[in-house]
N, C-alpha and C positions, 0 to 999 in steps of 0.2 A: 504494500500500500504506500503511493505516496503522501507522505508528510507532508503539509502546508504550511508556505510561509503567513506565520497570523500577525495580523498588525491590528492595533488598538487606537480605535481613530474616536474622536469626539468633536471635531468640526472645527477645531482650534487649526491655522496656518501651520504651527509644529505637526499636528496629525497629519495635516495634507500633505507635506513632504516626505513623512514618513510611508503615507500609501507610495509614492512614485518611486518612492527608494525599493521599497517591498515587491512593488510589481518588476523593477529593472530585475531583482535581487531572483525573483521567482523564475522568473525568463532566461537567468544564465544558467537556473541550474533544472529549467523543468517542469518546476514545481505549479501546482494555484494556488492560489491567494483567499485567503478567507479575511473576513476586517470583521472587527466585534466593537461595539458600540456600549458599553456597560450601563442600567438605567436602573438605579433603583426605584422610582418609578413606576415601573415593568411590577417590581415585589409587593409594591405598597396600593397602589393603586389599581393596576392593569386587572383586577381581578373583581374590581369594584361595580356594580350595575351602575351606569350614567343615566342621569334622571335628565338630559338634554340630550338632543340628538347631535350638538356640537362636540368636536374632540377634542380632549382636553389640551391646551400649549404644549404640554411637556411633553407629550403623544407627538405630537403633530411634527416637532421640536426632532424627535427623536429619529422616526423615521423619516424625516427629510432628508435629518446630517446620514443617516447609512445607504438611505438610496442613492443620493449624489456622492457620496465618499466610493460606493461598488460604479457608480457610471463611469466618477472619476478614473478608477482602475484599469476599467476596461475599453475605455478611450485611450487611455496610457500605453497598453499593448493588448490588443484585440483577440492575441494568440493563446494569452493568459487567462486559466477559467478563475474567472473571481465572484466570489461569493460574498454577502453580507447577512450578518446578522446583531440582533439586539437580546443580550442574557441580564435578567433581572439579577444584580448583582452589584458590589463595588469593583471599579476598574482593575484596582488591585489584585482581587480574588479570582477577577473572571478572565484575567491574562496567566495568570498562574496555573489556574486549572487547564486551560487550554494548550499549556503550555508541556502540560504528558501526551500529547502527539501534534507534536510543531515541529518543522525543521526548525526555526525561527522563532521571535517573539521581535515584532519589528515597534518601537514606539517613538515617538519622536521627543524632543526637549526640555517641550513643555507642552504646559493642557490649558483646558480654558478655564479662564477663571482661577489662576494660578498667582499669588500674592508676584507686584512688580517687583523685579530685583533679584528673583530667585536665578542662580547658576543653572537650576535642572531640576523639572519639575516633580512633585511627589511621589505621585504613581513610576514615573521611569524608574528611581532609584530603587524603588520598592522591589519593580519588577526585578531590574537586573542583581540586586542583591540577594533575590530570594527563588529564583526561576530553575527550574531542573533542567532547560533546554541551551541552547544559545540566546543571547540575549543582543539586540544592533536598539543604541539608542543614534535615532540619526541627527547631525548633528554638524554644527561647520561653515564654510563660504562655500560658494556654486559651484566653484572649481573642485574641491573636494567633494562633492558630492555628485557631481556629475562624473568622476572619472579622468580627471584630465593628468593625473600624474603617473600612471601605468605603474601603481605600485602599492602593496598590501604590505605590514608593517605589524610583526609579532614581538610581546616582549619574552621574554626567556630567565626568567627568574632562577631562584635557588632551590625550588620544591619542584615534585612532579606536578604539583597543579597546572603548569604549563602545556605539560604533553598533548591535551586535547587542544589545547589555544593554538602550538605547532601544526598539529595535521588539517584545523579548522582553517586556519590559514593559508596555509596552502592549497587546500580544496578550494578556496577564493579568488586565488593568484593562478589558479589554471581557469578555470570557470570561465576568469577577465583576460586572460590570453597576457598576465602581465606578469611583471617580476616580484616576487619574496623578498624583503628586507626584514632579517633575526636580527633584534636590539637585547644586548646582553649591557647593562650598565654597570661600573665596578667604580670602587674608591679606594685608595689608598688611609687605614687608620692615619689620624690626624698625628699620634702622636712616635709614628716609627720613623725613626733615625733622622728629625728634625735637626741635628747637630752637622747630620754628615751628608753632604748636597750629592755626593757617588753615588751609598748606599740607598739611599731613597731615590735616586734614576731607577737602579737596578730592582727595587723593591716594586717600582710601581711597574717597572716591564715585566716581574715577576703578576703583579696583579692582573696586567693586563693580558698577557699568556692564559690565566686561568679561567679569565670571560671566556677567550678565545677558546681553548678545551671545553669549555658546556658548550660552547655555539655547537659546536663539531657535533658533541653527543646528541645535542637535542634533535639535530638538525638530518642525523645520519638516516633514520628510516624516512622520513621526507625525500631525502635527495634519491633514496633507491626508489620508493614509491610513485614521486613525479620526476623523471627525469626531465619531465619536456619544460618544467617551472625554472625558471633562471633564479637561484638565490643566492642573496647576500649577505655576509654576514660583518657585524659590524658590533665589536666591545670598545662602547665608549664612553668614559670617565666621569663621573655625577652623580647625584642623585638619581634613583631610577625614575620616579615621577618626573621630576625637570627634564632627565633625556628622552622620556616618550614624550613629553608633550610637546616638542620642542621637534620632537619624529612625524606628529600630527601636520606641522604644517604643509608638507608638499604630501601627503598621501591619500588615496581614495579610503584605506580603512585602517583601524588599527586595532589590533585583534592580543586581549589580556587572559588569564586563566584567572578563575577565584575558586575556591574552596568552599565546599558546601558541608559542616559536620553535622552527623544527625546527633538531631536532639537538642542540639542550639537553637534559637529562636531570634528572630529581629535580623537586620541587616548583617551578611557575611561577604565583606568586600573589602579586600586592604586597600591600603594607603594611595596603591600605584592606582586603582581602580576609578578609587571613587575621585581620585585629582583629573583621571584621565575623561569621566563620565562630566565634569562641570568644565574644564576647560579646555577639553580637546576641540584641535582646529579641522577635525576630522570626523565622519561617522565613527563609534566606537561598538565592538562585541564582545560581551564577556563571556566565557566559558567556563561552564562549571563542570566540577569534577566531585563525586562524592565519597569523603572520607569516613 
């Protein structure tokens, strides 16, 4: 069975970009498109006898934004079967559920009605820190989001929580017929061999060697599985947050692993994640792995 890419639209400018991302996203890989519309509403009301023969705003409201969000789609690419519907539910819950048989969970940056000022709005984060699937918050300038840099852009951390972020990325970078960039970020402790300006040359070409050794590891069954994907590998000095987001600027994605443990509750996203999800100059997808 094919998995759909599901995207969670509410009639917000963020949702609408995030349909035309979703449908571009469905069409490299195959897939259709389903958009869900979350109404509680639908729970509280929809079930109520109407003592007027008028339909209620919030009705009227609701399927308007998922018929024009599914037209939208399928104007967007004609080849793509796209579906809409409306689950009585909060956004939160009803992308999450949907989210055990999604290739995808496509949202965009913000929602309507979203306080001015926010980085990234409620429900995304919710979604991506809490999601069992992939998770693409879209996200960026045009350039980036159209594709114009021919380049997919994975970070490679010190855990295996990577290892699915690797192969997802890659399956992205063939998809787009474009190139892999592995970001491996390393630092030098602050406080070795400060005295002696050699030994900290050589300490930090030692550090910088040993990004260089996980790029290779992580990067080894990718390179036999896509040969035809040209990647890059690149251990470069910083913070990791500061040199992914700084990776965002020239790339169509940039693809993170997060850790999922059971039995935890509330947002499960490090540091590099959740910097990457409010300031990246790029769509971003988290991958989760479950420990």
């Amino acid at each position: 069975m094919e998995l759909p890419v599901v995207v969670g639209v509410d009639g917000s400018d963020s949702s609408l970009l995030a349909v035309d991302w979703a449908v571009d996203e469905a069409a490299r890989h195959g897939l259709p498109v389903r958009l869900l519309y979350a109404s509680l509403w639908e729970r509280y009301e929809g079930g109520r006898p109407s003592l007027s023969t008028d339909r209620p705003a919030e009705e009227v409201m609701t399927q308007h934004i998922i018929a024009s969000c599914t037209e939208r789609a399928r104007l967007r690419n004609p080849e793509v079967k796209a579906s809409g519907e409306v689950l009585p539910d909060d956004a939160v819950s009803v992308l999450l559920g949907a989210g055990h048989e999604a290739f995808a969970l496509v949202t965009g940056s913000r929602g309507r009605g979203e306080v001015s000022g926010l980085l990234l709005g409620s429900v995304s984060l919710s979604v991506a820190a809490r999601a069992v699937c992939p998770v693409i918050v879209v996200r960026g300038s045009e350039r980036n989001l159209r594709g114009s840099f021919g380049r997919v852009v994975v970070g490679v951390g010190d855990s295996t929580d990577g290892e699915g972020a690797v192969r997802f990325a890659a399956r992205e970078a063939k998809a787009r017929g474009c190139a892999l960039t592995a970001v491996r970020a390393w630092r030098s402790p602050a406080h070795e061999h400060v005295e002696h300006p050699l030994i900290a040359d050589d300490a930090s070409g030692a550090h910088e060697e040993q990004a260089s050794d996980r790029l290779a590891d992580a990067l080894r069954e990718t390179v036999r599985e896509h040969p035809e994907v040209e990647v890059h590998r690149r251990p470069v000095e910083g913070p990791a947050h500061r040199v992914l987001l700084k990776s965002s600027s020239d790339a169509d994605l940039i693809v993170v692993g997060a850790l999922r443990r059971h039995g935890h509750f509330g947002l499960q996203l490090g540091r590099v994640a959740h910097a990457l999800l409010h300031h990246s100059e790029c769509p971003v997808a988290v991958i989760p792995r479950q420990v």
